[in-house]
C-alpha positions, -999 to 999 in steps of 0.1 A, spaced: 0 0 0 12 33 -11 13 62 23 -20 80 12 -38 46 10 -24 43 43 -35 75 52 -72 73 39 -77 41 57 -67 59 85 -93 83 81 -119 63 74 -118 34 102 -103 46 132 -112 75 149 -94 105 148 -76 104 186 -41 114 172 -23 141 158 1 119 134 33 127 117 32 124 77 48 89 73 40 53 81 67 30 96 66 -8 88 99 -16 97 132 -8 118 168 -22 135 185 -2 161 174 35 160 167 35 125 134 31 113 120 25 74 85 40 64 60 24 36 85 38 3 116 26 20 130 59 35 149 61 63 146 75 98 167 81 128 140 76 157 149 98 185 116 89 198 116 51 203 81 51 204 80 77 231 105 60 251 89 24 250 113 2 226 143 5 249 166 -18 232 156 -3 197 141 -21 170 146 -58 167 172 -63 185 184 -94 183 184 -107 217 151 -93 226 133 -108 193 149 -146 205 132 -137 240 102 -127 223 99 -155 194 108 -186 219 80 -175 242 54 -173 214 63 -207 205 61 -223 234 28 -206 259 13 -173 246 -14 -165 273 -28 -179 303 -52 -169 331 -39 -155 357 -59 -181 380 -25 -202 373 15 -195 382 38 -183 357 72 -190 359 81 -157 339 62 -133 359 79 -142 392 108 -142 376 102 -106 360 89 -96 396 120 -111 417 144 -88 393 127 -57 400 121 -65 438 164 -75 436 170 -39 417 145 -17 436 147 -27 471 107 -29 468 89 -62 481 61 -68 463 52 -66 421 18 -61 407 24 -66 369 -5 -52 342 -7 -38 308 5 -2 311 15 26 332 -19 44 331 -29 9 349 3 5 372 -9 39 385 -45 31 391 -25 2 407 -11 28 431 -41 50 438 -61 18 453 -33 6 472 -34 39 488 -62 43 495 -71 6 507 -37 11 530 -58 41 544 -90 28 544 -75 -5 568 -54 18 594 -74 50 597 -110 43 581 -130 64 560 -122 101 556 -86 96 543 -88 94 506 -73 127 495 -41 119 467 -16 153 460 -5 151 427 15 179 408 5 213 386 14 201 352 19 165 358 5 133 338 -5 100 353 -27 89 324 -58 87 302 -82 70 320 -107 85 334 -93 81 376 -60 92 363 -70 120 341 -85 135 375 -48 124 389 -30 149 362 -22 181 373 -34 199 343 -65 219 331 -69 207 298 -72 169 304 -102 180 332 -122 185 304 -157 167 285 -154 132 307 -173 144 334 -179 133 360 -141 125 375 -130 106 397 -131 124 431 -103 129 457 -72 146 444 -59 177 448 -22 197 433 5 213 445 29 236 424 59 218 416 90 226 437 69 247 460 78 233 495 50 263 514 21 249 486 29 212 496 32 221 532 0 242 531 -19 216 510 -13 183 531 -45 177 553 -55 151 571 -75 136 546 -43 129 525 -34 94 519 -9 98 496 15 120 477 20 109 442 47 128 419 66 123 389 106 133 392 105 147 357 74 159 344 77 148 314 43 154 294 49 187 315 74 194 291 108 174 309 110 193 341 129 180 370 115 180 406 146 199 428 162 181 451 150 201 482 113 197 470 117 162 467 133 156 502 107 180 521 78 159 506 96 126 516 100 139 550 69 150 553 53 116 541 74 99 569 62 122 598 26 117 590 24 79 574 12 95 543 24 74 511 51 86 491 46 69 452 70 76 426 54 75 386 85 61 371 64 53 339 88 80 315 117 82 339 124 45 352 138 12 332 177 32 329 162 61 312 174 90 332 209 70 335 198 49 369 176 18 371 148 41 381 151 82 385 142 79 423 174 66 431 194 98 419 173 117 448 185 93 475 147 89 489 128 56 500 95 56 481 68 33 491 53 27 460 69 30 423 49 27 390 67 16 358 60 4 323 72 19 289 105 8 282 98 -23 308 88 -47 278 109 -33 249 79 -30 228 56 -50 242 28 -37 266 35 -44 303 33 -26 333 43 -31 373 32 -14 405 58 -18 433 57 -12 471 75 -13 499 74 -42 527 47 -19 546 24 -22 516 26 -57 507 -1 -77 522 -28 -43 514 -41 -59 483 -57 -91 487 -70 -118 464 -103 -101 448 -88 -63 456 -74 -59 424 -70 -82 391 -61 -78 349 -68 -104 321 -36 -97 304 -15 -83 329 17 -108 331 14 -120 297 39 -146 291 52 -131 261 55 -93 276 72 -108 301 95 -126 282 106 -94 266 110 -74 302 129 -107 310 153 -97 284 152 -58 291 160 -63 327 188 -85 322 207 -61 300 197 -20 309 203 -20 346 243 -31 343 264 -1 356 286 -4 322 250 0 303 241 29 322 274 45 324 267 46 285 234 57 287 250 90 309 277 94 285 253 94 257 230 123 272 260 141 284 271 140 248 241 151 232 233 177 255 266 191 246 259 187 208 225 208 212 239 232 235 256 248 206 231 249 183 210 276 166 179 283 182 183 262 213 175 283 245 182 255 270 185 224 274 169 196 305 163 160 317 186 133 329 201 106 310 183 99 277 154 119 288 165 155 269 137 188 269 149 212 242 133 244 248 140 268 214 142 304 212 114 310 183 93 287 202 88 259 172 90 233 184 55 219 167 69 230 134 103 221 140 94 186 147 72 185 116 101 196 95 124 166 110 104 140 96 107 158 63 143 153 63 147 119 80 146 122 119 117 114 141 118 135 173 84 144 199 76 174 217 59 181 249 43 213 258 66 237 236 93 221 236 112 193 217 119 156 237 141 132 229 138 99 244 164 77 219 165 38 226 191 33 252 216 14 234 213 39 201 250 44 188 270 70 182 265 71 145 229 74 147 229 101 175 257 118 148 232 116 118 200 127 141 219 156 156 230 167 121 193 164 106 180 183 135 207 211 136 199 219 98 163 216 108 168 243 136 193 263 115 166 274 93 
């Protein structure tokens, strides 16, 4: 099929829930992706920051294609050898105790919010519900974690929402002090905002809120959806702040490219959810566990992620001295380019025009390469983009 078959398909049969880029990918190996014609990209996207390992990789496609041939699904009435093993690796890397594993990270964080609030519910009873999020976070698209994001334009059409959140300004330590009642359960933050347009929490925020959740038993949950899985140049971003969350959510880059999520917690949390509390038809899936098996084993080694912080440290420096780049954010492989004409919309537009596929977020440009992208491709995107941005 020729793009604008492609296209008009598109329009005709599925609704019209995205804004899309003008190309369709069919193929890809490493961090370089092929459209419909044959043309090549350098993805500096990796499907916003899911397929970890890049395309295909090779040891990731054996995990996947051995597992399809041998069990595919089963109900999650049964064991599965592969989801404790996926579960004991993340307990082993995190420090956490216990793994709920699920399907993505809006679910990992509905995951969170019940465990909250049935942890609340047990020990102090009704009346203790209340979830802080951030201004200008994102938890999700369902409807629970719509009302979860901390911002005014996803708290639209859907009503009613869920009930029993309320936001504090990022980085504000007087807002979070003034806003914590004793109706909160729960203080639930992401240490990038990264649909918020790649904006790190500082480090005296982050340690204020932790003390704060100590002193009054409130929970302390981390969204690691975006920033965990060696993206931000540790296992998970929480470790860079040197704090002890009790509950971590995770999915993106977890599978490679396969849907999977996990909701993690702490010893204190790990008998709250009982059998008929909380359940998921695919969550666990052999397969997407198969390919998390594979993930895990390779992206958390310290010679892995030393190269993931030498590659952001190298781009970063690369962008820095480019036209039109006003600053530049984010940790690891997680990279925020805000530009002086404010463009971003039309500069990423003009990079798939010439051959590099790059996001934005807010109005700014985000990069979130696969981890193991070379040095060549980072070269050739860089180049694309510079020209892109030079115009």
């Amino acid at each position: 099929m020729t793009f604008e078959e492609i296209k008009n398909d598109e329009q005709g049969y599925m609704m019209h829930t995205y804004g899309r880029f003008q190309t369709a990918l069919v193929s890809g190996k490493g961090a370089t992706a092929k459209d419909v014609s044959g043309r090549e990209y350098i993805d500096f996207t990796s499907g916003i920051g899911v397929n970890s390992l890049g395309y295909c990789d090779e040891g990731w496609v054996k995990a996947v294609t051995l597992q399809a041939n041998t069990i595919q699904h089963i109900s999650n009435l049964y064991y599965s050898p592969l989801q404790t093993e996926v579960s004991k690796k993340l307990c082993a890397l995190t420090g956490m105790d216990k793994v709920f594993l699920c399907n993505s990270g809006a679910e990992a964080n509905e995951c969170a919010i019940k465990i909250a609030r049935k942890y609340s519910f047990d020990k102090y009873g009704q009346g203790r519900q209340k979830i802080l999020t951030l201004k200008n976070s994102f938890h999700g698209r369902t409807v629970t974690t719509l009302a979860a994001t901390g911002q005014d334009v996803f708290h639209n059409f859907f009503f009613p929402f869920t009930e029993g959140f309320d936001y504090v300004t990022a980085n504000d330590i007087d807002d979070l002090n003034t806003t914590v009642c004793d109706d909160v359960c729960a203080v639930f933050i992401e240490l990038i905002q990264g649909e918020g347009g790649v904006m790190p929490l500082t480090q005296e925020f982050v340690d204020a809120a932790a003390k704060l959740c100590k002193e009054k038993d409130i929970l302390l949950m981390i969204d690691e959806v975006q920033t965990g899985v060696s993206r931000t140049g540790t296992f998970y971003c929480f470790e860079q702040y040197g704090i002890e969350p009790d509950v971590i959510t995770s999915a993106k880059g977890l599978g490679g490219g396969l849907p999977i999520g996990a909701c993690l917690c702490n010893k204190k949390l790990a008998d709250v959810m009982t059998a008929g509390t909380h359940g998921t038809t695919f969550g666990g899936n052999p397969i997407a566990c198969a390919a998390a098996k594979e993930v895990l084993s390779r992206v958390a080694a310290k010679e892995f992620l030393d190269e993931v912080c030498k590659k952001g440290d190298y781009i970063r420096e690369k962008l820095s001295s480019m036209a039109n780049v006003k600053e530049v954010r984010g940790k690891g492989l997680m990279i925020g380019i805000v530009t002086e004409k404010d463009n971003a919309k039309e500069i990423a537009a003009k990079c798939v025009e010439n051959g590099l596929l790059i996001l934005t977020a807010k109005n700014l440009l985000r990069l979130l390469p696969p981890l193991n992208i070379s040095y060549e491709e980072i070269d050739k995107g860089l180049t694309i983009l510079e020209n892109v941005m030079s115009v």
